[in-house]
Structures are given as structure tokens and as C-alpha cells.
N, C-alpha and C positions, 0 to 999 in steps of 0.2 A: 545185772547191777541194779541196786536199788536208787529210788530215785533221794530217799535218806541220804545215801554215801553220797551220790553227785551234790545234792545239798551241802550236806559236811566239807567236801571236797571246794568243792565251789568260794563259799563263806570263808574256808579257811587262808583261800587261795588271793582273793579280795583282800582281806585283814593285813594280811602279810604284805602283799603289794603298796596297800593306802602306809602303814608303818613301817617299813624299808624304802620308800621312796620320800616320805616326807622325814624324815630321819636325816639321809645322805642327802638332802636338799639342804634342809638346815642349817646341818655339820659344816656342809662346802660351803655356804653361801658366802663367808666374807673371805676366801681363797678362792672361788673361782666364783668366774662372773655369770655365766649360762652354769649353775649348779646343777640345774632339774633337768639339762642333757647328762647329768650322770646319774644322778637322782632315780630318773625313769627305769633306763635299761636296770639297775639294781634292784627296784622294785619288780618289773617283771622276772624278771628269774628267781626273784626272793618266792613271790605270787606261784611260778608254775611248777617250784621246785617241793613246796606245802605242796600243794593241792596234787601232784601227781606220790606225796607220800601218805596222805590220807585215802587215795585210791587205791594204793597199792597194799596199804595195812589196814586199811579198814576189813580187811577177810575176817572171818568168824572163829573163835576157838572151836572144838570139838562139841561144848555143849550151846551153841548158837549164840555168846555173846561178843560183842566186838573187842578190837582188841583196844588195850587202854592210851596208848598213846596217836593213835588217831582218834579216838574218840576224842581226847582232853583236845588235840588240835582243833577237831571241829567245832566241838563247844567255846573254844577261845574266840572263832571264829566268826559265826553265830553271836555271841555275848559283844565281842565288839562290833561288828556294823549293828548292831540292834542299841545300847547304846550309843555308838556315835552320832547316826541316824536323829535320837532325840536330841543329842545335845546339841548336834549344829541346829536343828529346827528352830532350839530354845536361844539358843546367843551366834554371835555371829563366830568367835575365836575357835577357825578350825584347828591351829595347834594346838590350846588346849585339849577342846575337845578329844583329839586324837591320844595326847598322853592318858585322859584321865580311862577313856573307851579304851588302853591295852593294859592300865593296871587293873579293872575292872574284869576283861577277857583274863588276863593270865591267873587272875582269883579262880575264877569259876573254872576254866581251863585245870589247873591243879586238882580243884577238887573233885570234879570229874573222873580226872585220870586217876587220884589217890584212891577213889571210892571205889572203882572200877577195878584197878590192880586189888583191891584188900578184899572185892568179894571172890578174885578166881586168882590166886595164885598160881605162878608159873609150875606147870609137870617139871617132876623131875630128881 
């Protein structure tokens, strides 16, 4: 295994976590009072359920390129904590920050994956 895929793998795994736990935090917060005791466990298995399918689908097609929907995870992945990253540096509002770092990720993420499927069509 390359240390690219654990990369990918890793990144995408984080992303998912930081944006399915702060999501079901929020959502809960004025219905339950300890929200981030659900918050969390959703995030973790949001986190290891990504990362173990960019593990799994990151395998190579036949002429060595990866496949397109782990790629686009990992790059979403990638693209958000690397955004996030600056924006909390730059202001303090981590929920901003967070929504703007997965509309940003799911950009880049998409186009990844669209550029990726358009240069190797599925056999068939």
C-alpha cells in the first residue's frame, strides 16, 4: 500500500469526521443538551467508514490509474482540512469555517472525480 492511498485514506477520514460530527452537534444542539455525546460516535464511524472506502477502492484500474470515486474522496478530503486549516488560522468561527472548507472540498472533490471518470471510461 502506498503511502499516497493512506494519505488519501487518512484526509478523507478526518474531513468526514470534523463534518458529520459538527453537523449532528449543531442540528441537536437546541433538542438535546450533551448533543456532542451523539455528535461524536456519528462522526467516528462517518470518519472510519470514508477512509476504510478509499482503502478499499483506491485499487488501480488495469492501465495504473486510480479509481475515480476514491480519488474525488480523497481529494475532497485533502482540499478540506487544507482549507479549513487556513481559515481557522485566519478568523476564529469554526463553523463557518467548516461549511465554507466542504463547499470548497466537494468542488474540487467533483472535479477530480468528473476528470478522472471522462479520461478512462468504464470496460464494457
Amino acid at each position: 500500500m502506498r503511502v499516497r492511498t493512506l494519505g488519501y485514506a487518512a484526509a478523507a477520514g478526518i474531513a468526514a469526521f470534523l463534518v458529520v460530527f459538527v453537523a449532528v452537534s449543531e442540528l441537536l444542539l437546541p433538542a438535546i443538551e450533551f448533543s456532542v455525546l451523539v455528535g461524536l460516535p456519528a462522526g467516528i464511524g462517518a470518519g472510519v467508514l470514508i477512509a476504510a472506502v478509499v482503502l478499499v477502492r483506491f485499487g488501480r484500474h488495469a492501465d495504473g490509474t486510480p479509481r475515480p470515486l476514491a480519488l474525488a474522496l480523497g481529494t475532497f478530503g485533502v482540499t478540506f482540512l487544507a482549507v479549513f486549516v487556513a481559515l481557522v488560522s485566519l478568523r476564529p468561527g469554526v463553523t463557518g469555517s467548516i461549511v465554507i472548507a466542504t463547499g470548497l472540498g466537494i468542488v474540487a472533490g467533483l472535479a477530480v472525480g468528473v476528470r478522472s471518470r471522462g479520461e478512462n471510461p468504464p470496460a464494457g
